[in-house]
N, C-alpha and C positions, 0 to 999 in steps of 0.2 A: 576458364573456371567452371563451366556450365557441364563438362565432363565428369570431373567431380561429385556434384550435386545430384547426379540421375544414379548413379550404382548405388542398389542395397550393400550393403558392407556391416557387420561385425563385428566387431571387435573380439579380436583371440584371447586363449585363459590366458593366466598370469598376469594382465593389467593391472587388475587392482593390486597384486604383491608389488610391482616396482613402484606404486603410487603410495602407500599407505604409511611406508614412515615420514612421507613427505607434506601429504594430507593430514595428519594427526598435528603437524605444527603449525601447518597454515589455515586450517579452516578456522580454530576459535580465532583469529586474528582476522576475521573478515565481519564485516558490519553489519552483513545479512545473515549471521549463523548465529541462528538461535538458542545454543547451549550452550553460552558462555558461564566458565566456572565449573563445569561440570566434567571431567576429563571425559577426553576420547576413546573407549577402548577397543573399536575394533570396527571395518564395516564389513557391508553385504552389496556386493553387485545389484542392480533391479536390471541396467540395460547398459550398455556399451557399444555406442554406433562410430563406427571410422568414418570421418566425411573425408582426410587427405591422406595416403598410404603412407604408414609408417617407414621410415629410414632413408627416408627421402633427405630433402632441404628439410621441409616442412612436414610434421604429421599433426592429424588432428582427429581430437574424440570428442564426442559426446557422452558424457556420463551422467547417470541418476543411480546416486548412491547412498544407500541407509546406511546412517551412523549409529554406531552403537554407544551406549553413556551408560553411567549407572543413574537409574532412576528411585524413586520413592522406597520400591519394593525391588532388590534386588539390583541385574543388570536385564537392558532388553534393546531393539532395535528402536533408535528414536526417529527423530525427522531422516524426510529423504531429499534428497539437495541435488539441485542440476547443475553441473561444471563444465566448462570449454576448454578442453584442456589443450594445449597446445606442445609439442616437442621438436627441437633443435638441437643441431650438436652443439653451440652457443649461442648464448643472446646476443642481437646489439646493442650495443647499450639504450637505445630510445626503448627500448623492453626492459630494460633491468629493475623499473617498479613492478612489473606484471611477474618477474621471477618465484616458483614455488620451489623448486628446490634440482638439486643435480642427483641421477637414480645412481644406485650403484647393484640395484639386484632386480631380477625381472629379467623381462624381454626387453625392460627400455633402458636395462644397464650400459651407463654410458653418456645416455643422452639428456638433456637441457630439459624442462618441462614447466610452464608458464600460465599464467591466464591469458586464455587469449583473444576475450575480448577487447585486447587492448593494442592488438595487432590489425592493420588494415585487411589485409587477405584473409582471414581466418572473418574476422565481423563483415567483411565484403564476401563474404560465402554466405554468408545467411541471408541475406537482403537476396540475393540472384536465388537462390532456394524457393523464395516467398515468391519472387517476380515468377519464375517457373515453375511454382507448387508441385515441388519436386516433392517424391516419396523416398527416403530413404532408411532401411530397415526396418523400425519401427515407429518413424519419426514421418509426421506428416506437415508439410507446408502450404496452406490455403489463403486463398488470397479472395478478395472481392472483385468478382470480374469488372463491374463497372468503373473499380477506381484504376489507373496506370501505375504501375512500380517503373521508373527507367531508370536501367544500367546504368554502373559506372560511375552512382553514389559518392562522396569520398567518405567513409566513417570513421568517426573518432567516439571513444571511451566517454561519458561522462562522469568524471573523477570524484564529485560531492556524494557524502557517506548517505546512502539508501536503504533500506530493507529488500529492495533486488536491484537491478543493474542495467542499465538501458546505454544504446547506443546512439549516435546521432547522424542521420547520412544526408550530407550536404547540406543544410539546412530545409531538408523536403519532409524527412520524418524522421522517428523516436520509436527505436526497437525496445520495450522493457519485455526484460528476459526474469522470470518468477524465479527465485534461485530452491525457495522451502516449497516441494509441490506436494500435492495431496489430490487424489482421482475424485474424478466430477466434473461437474459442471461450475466455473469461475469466476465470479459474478465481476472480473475485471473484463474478462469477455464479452459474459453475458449484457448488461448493463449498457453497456454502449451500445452493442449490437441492437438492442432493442429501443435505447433512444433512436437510432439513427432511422428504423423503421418507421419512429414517430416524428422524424424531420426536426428533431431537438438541437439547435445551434448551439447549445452552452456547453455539451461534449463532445471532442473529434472522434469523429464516425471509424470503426478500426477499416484498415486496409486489408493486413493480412494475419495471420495467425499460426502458429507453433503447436503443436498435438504432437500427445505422445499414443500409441494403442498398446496395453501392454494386459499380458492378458485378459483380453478382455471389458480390462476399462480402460477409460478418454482420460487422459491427463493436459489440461493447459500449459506449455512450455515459456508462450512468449508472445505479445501483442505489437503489431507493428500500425502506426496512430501518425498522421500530418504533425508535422515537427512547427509552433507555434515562433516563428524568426522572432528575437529580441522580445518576449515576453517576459512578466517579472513574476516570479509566485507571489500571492499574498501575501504569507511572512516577509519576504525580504523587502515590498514595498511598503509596508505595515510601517517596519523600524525604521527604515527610510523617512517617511514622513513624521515618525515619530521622533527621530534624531534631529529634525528641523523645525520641528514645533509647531509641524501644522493637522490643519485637524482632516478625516480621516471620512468623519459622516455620509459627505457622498458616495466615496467608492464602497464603503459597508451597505448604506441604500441599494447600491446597483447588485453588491452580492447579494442581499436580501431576495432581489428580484430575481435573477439566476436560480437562486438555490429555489426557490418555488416553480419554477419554470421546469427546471429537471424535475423535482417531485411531481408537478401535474402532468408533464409529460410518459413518467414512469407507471403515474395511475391508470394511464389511457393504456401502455403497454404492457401490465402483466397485472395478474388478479389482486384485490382488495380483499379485506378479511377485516371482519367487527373483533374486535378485544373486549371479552365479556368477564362475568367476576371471576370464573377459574383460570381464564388466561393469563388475565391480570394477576392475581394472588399469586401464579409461578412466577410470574417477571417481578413481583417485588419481594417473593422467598429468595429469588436470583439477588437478589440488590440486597437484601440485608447479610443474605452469605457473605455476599462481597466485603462485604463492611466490617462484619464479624474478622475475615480475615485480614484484613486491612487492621484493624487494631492491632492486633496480635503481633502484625510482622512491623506495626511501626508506632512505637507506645507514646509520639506526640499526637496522633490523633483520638488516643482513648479518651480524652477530656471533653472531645465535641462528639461523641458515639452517641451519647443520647438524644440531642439535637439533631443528629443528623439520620437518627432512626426514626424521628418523628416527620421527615419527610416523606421518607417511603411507606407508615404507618397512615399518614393524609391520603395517600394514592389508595390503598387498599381499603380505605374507610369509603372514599367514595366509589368504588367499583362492587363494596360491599351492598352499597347503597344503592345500586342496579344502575352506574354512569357505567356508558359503553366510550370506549375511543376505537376508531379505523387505524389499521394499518394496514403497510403496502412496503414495496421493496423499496430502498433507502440506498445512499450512501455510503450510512455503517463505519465511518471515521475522518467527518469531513473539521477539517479547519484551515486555517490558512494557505497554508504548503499545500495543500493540495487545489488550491484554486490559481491559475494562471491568467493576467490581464496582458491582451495584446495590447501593443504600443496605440498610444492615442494620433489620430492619422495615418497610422501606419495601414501596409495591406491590408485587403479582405482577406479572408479564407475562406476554404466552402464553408466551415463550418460557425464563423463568427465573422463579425464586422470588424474595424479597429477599434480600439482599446475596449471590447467587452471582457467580460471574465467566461472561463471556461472552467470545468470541474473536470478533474483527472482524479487517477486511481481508486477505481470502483472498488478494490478487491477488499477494501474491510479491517477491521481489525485482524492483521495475522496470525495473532497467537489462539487465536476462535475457534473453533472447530466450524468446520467449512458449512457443513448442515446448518448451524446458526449465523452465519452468517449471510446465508440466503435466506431465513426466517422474516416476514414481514415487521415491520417495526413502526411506530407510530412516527409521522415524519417531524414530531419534536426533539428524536434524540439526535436528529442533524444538528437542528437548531441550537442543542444544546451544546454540541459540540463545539460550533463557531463561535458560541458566547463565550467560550472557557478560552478560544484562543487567542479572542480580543483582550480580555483579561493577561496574556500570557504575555500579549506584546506589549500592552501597557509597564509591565512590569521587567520589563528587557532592555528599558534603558534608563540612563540616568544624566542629567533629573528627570523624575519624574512630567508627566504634563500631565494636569488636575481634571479628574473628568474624562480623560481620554474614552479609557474605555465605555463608561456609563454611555458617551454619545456614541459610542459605535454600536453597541448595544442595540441602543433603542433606534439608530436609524436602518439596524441589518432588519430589526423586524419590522418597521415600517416597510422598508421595501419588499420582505416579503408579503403582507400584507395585502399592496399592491397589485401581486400576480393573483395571489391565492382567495383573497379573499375573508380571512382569517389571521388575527393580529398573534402570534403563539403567546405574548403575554396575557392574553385572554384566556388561557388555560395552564393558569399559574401551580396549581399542584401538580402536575405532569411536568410540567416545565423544571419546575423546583426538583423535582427526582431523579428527572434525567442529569440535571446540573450534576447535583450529589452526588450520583452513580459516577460521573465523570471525572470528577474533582477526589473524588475516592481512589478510583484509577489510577491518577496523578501523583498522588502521594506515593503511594507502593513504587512507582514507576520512579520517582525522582530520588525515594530513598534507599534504593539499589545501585540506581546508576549515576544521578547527577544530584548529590545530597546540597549540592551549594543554590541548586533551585528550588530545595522543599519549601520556602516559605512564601511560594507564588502561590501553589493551591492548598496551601495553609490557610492561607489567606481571604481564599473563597470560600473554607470548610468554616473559619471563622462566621464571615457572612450568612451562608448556607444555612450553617445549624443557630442560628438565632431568627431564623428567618421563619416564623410562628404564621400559619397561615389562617383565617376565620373561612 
């Protein structure tokens, strides 16, 4: 395989013609393609790199393809999306979920074409890449010399629906491969990287990493991170405990403690910044926009608009008032699902003990512009965020358990507290805004796509906006 991996190679014209009627049916049907409801009308090549020669048994491409949709104004090129495209003259059937479709025009008329992440050899080519920070075409594979990648991995697909796509090799590590990319610098990259410098256990330190150079600029492709054996995300232990009716307090303590731990860790590792009255004044113009359109697109919240603009109207009253708050690089979209506990007894890792928690997926809210989402941010809109998801899981199962959430609540910030020093309900107007900000978000979010969940952060807007502060 390691032959393979050292040729620059190209991809010839006409690719995108034998892909593109086949592309226009399968991408809105993927979980990580962000322009759902919007037809497809056309794309635009960015790169096309050949990792296995076409007409072989096996061919294989890398693609990064702008989709074109119609937008606001017009039609224009939208997001740009990384694929692994795979071709056969037939599938086996253990691929025939990974099937995109059969070409019939093109250079690949004729032949089979797949995801092929889903395939061993193809996701066992990117791992040996990384291991040998192969260059090819415009694709760069870097790895951390201190850590070891060894051959011969077995990878398998992780099948649970994501925002991008991760692979799993042997149970030693967890390729997530970014599918919506944007040029920069990645704060799923970044973030880690820069814990690991600060010796921070609660994130796994990356190994190797995925780059694209494309005129010019660095594009992030894909992070390869120690694979966490029989870990549980938050959410799924959440419900768990919460479908047995027990209570939850201490492991929300011990995240409290975590999530502080990566913050101060993050302060030691990249600059700090005061939030003074003009700063603040845009971040809550940002917050009542938000809200403003929030009503509009979903006329059950227009009854708590006014409530719920007098929280953000509190935060600008006091920064009016010459309150400063710090900020610093963040999280940027933590709750549950994104915190993973290893097994209690179980192995060490380099990077955690048994059953602590660890924080994964730096990258942010996706639909951000990349610029904001490297933006420093006061490290209560983390906070905010786990409170909204204790909230989330309370209300996910039935019956109800009374309290649940209130006590996860208050013991996630007790523990952080613990590390930092600093109780966040001790800074209850900020706190309250970020909430709001959050739970505004929610609505829009669940009454697009999951309308049988609007009345979780209904629920909280209810709360929120009667929530009158002195």
């Amino acid at each position: 395989m390691s032959e393979a991996v050292t040729r620059p190679a190209t991809a010839g014209p006409g690719l995108l013609a034998s892909l593109d009627p086949l592309l226009r049916e399968w991408l809105p049907r993927q979980r990580w393609f962000a322009g759902k409801g919007r037809p497809v009308t056309g794309f635009s090549l960015v790169a096309a790199t050949e990792l296995l020669p076409a007409g072989g048994k096996l061919g294989l491409y890398h693609l990064l393809v702008q989709v074109h949709q119609p937008l606001t104004h017009g039609t224009g090129p939208g997001d740009c999306y990384q694929l692994l495209i795979g071709e056969r003259e037939a599938l086996p059937p253990r691929l025939a979920p990974a099937l995109i479709g059969h070409v019939t025009e093109g250079p690949l008329t004729g032949r089979t074409v797949y995801e092929a992440l889903y395939d061993p050899r193809p996701a066992g080519l990117l791992l040996e890449a990384l291991r040998t920070r192969a260059r090819i075409g415009g694709l760069r594979f870097e790895r951390d010399p201190r850590q070891e990648v060894r051959s011969g991995l077995v990878p398998r697909a992780v099948t649970a629906e994501q925002s991008n796509s991760s692979v799993v090799y042997g149970d030693t590590f967890i390729l997530k491969l970014l599918r919506r990319i944007v040029p920069g610098v990645n704060p799923d990259l970044e973030l880690p990287l820069a814990l690991a410098r600060e010796g921070c256990p609660r994130v796994p330190a990356p190994t190797a990493w995925l780059l694209a150079e494309l005129s010019g600029q660095s594009y992030v492709l894909g992070v390869l991170q120690p694979y966490i054996q029989g870990a549980a995300d938050g959410w799924e232990l959440a419900l768990r405990e919460l479908a047995k009716g027990q209570d939850f307090a201490a492991e929300a303590r011990a995240l409290g403690r975590a999530t502080a731990e990566v913050h101060t860790a993050l302060a030691r590792a990249l600059p700090t910044v005061t939030l003074g009255h003009i700063q603040l004044r845009s971040m809550v113009d940002g917050m009542l926009e938000r809200l403003d359109a929030a009503a509009q697109a979903v006329p059950a919240l227009r009854t708590y608009a006014p409530g719920l603009r007098s929280a953000f109207q509190a935060l600008a009253d006091l920064a009016a008032e010459g309150h400063t708050w710090t900020a610093q690089r963040v999280h940027g979209d933590l709750h549950l699902g994104q915190c993973l506990r290893s097994p209690a007894g179980g192995p060490s890792h380099a990077f955690g003990s048994g059953g602590e928690w660890s924080l994964i997926d730096f990258e942010g809210e996706p639909a951000r512009p990349l610029a904001e989402r490297r933006m420093p941010q006061p490290t209560v809109r983390d906070v905010a965020g786990m409170l909204r998801s204790f909230d989330y899981a309370a209300h996910s199962v039935r019956p109800s358990v009374p309290g649940w959430a209130e006590s996860c609540r208050a013991a996630y910030c007790s523990g952080y507290a613990e590390i930092d020093g600093r109780d966040p309900r001790n800074d209850p107007v900020l706190l309250r805004a970020y909430e709001t900000d959050k739970a505004v978000y929610e609505v829009v979010y669940e009454a697009r796509h999951r309308p049988d969940w609007l009345p979780v952060p209904l629920s909280a807007v209810r709360r929120l906006a009667s929530s009158h502060l002195t």
